[in-house]
C-alpha positions in Angstrom: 133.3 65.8 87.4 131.9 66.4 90.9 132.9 70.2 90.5 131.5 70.7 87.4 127.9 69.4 88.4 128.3 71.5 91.9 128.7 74.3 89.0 125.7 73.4 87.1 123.5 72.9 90.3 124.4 76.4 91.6 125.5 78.2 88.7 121.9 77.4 86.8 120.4 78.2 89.8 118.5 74.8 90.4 120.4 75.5 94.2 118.9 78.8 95.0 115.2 77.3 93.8 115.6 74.5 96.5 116.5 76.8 98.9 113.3 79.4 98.2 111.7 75.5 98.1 112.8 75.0 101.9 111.9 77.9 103.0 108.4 77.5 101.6 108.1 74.2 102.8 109.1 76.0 106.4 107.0 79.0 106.4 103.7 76.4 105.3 104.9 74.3 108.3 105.7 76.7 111.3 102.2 78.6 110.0 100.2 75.5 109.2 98.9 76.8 105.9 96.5 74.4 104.1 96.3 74.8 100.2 97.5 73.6 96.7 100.9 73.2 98.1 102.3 71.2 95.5 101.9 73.1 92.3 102.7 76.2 94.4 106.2 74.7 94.9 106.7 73.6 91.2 105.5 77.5 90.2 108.1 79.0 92.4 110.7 76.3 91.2 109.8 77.4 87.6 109.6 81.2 88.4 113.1 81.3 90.4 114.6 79.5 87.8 113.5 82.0 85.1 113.9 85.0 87.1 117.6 84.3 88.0 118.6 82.8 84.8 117.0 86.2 83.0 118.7 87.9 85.6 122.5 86.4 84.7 121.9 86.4 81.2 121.9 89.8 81.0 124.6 90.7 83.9 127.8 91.6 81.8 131.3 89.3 81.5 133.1 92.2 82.1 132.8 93.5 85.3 134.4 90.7 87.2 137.5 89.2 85.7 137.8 86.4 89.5 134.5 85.7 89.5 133.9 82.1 88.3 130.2 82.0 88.4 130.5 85.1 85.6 133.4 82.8 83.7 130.6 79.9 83.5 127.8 82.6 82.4 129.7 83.4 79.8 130.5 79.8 78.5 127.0 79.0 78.9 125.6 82.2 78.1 122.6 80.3 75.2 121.6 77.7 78.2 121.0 80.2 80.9 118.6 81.5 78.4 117.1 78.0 77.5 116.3 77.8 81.3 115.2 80.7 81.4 112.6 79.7 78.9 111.8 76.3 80.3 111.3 77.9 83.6 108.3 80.6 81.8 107.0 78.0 80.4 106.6 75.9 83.5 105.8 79.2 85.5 102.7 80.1 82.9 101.6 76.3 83.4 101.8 76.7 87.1 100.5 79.8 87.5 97.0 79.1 85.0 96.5 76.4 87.8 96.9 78.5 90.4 94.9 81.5 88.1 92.3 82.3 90.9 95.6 83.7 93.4 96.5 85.8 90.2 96.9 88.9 92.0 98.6 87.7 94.9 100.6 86.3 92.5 101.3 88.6 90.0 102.7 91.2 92.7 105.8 88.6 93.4 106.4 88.6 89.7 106.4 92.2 89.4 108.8 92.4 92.3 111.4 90.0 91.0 111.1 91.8 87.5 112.5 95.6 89.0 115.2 93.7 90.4 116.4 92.6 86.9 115.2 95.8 85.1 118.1 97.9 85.4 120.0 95.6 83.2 117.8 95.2 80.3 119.3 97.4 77.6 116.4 99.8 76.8 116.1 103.5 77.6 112.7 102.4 79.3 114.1 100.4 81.8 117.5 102.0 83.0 116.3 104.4 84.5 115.7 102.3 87.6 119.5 101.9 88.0 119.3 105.1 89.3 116.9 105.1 92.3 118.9 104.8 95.3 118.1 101.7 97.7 116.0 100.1 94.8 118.3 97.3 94.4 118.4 95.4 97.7 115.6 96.2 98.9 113.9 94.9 95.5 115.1 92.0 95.8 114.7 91.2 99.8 110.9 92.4 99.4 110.6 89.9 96.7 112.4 86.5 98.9 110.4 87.6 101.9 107.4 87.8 100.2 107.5 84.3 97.8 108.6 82.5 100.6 106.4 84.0 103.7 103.6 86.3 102.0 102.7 84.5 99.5 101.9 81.3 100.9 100.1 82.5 103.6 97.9 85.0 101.1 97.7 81.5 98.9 96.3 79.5 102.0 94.1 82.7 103.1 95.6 82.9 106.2 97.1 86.2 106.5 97.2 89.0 109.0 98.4 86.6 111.8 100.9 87.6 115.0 103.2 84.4 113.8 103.3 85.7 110.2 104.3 89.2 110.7 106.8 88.0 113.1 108.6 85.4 110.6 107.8 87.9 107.6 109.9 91.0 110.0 112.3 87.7 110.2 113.1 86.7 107.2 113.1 90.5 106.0 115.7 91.1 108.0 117.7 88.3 107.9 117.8 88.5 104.0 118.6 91.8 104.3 121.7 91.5 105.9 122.9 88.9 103.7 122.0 91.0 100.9 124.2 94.1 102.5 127.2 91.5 102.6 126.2 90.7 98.7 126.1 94.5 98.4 129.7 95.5 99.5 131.0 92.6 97.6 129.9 94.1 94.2 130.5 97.9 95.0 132.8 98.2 92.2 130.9 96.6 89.8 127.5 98.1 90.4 129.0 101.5 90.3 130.2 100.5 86.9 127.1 99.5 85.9 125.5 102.5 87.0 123.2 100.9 89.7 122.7 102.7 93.0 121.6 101.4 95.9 121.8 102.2 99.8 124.7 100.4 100.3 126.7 102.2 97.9 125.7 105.8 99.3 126.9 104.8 103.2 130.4 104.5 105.1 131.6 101.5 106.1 130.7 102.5 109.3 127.7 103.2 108.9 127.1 100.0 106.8 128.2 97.7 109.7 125.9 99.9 112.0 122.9 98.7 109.9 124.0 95.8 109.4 124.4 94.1 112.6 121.0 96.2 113.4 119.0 94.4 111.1 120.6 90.6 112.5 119.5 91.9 115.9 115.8 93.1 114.1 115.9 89.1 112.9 117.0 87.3 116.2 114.5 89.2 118.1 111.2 88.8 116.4 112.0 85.2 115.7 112.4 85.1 120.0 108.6 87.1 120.1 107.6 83.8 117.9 108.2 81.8 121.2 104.1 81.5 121.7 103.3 80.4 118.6 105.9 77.8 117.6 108.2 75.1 119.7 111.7 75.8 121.0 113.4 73.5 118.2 111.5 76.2 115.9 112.8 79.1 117.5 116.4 77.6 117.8 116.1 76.5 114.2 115.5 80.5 113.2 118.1 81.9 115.6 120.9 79.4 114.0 121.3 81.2 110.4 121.3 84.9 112.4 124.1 83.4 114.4 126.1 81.5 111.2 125.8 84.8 108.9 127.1 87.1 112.0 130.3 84.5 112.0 130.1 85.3 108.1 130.7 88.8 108.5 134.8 89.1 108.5 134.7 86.4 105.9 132.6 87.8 103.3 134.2 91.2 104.0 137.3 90.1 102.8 136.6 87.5 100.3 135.0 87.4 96.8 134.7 84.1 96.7 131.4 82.7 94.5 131.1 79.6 96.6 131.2 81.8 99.7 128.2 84.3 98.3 126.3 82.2 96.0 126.3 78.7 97.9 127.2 79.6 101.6 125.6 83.2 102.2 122.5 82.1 100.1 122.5 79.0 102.0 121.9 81.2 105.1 118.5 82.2 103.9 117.5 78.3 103.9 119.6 76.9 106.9 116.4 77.1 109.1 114.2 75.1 106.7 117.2 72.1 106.6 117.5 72.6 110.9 114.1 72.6 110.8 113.6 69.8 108.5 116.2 67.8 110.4 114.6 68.0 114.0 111.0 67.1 112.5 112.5 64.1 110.9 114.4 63.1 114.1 111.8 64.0 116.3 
């Protein structure tokens, strides 16, 4: 029973929401950003849950005959789109009450819609599975933007040395985890037709940027040191460190619980650090 709601949580992506939740919760803390906080949190909630669940309902069963997370999909193909249209809904009644950000806003949807494009089965849209580098860098612009951008352009409080440095950050940071996400599915993407950076360099030449943009990451979270505490600092350094233990791992594994609740964890491991000192403290 307990594995089968672990499943849901993370398979639906209710897990991946919290964590773009956390991160939020972070960005509005280490920035001090002062605006409609809680109905921005329920319109992400409602937006990631749409956006992935669209996303997985159209992936293919095929591709992946170990992958568990595809062997739920495909059991529970009809719910991932119910939640997919429970989370529009919720996103349209979020976002009408948040209508005066709706350009900010509309630019993260836009984002998160390329990344899914490629798969929707129409002429008009897959085309994009053939521009090279589109799909990881589609989707780290669009978790570094929801989760550091946005609520800063929200709040009105933009153009700040703090928020470039966490936004260069969490670019990289995601980044990398997205490279690891990248070599996992080489096979299938090329299947699919998909392109992307990752799929046009050596393995050499992969690890080369790869450990450069953990380095990009831990550094401008160290130039953060005048703006935030040292628990704050420490508390960004911590998921750079954990994803560069990762490395061998997720190079050799293709484990979904590895990927989808470890690696993804990564992106939020901060926030719960974070979280956990300010509650201590």
């Amino acid at each position: 029973m307990f594995r089968s709601i672990f499943n849901f949580i993370l398979f639906t992506s209710i897990y991946i929401s919290l964590c773009a939740l956390l991160m939020i919760w972070q960005t509005n803390q280490l920035l001090g950003l002062q605006y409609q906080q809680n109905t921005f949190y329920l319109f992400v909630l409602f937006s990631t849950i749409c956006s992935y669940n669209f996303h997985w309902y159209l992936t293919p069963g095929d591709f992946s005959a170990t992958s568990e997370r595809i062997g739920w999909n495909n059991q529970y193909r009809n719910g991932l789109l119910v939640l997919c249209g429970i989370g529009l809904i919720g996103s349209g009644w979020f976002f009408w009450q948040l209508r005066e950000h709706w350009l900010v806003l509309c630019g993260s949807a836009i984002l998160t819609f390329l990344y899914s494009a490629p798969k929707v089965p129409h002429p008009a849209f897959r085309w994009l599975s053939k521009v090279a580098i589109g799909k990881t860098l589609f989707l780290t612009f669009v978790w570094t933007y929801v989760t550091t951008l946005l609520p800063a352009l929200v709040a009105g409080n933009f153009a700040t040395t703090p928020l470039i440095l966490l936004t260069l950050h969490r670019f990289f940071l995601i980044y990398a985890i997205c490279i690891l996400f990248d070599y996992r599915d080489l096979e299938s993407d090329k299947k699919e037709g998909i392109r992307s950076l990752i799929t046009r360099l050596s393995f050499k030449n992969l690890n080369r940027l790869y450990y450069f943009t953990l380095l990009i990451a831990a550094v401008s979270a160290g130039l953060m040191a005048p703006f935030i505490t040292v628990t704050a600092i420490i508390s960004l350094l911590i998921p750079v460190a954990v994803t560069a233990l990762l490395t061998h791992k997720a190079h050799h594994s293709q484990s979904d619980y590895l990927f989808y609740f470890v690696l993804d964890g990564c992106m939020a491991l901060s926030a719960v650090v974070y979280l956990l000192a300010v509650a201590v403290s």
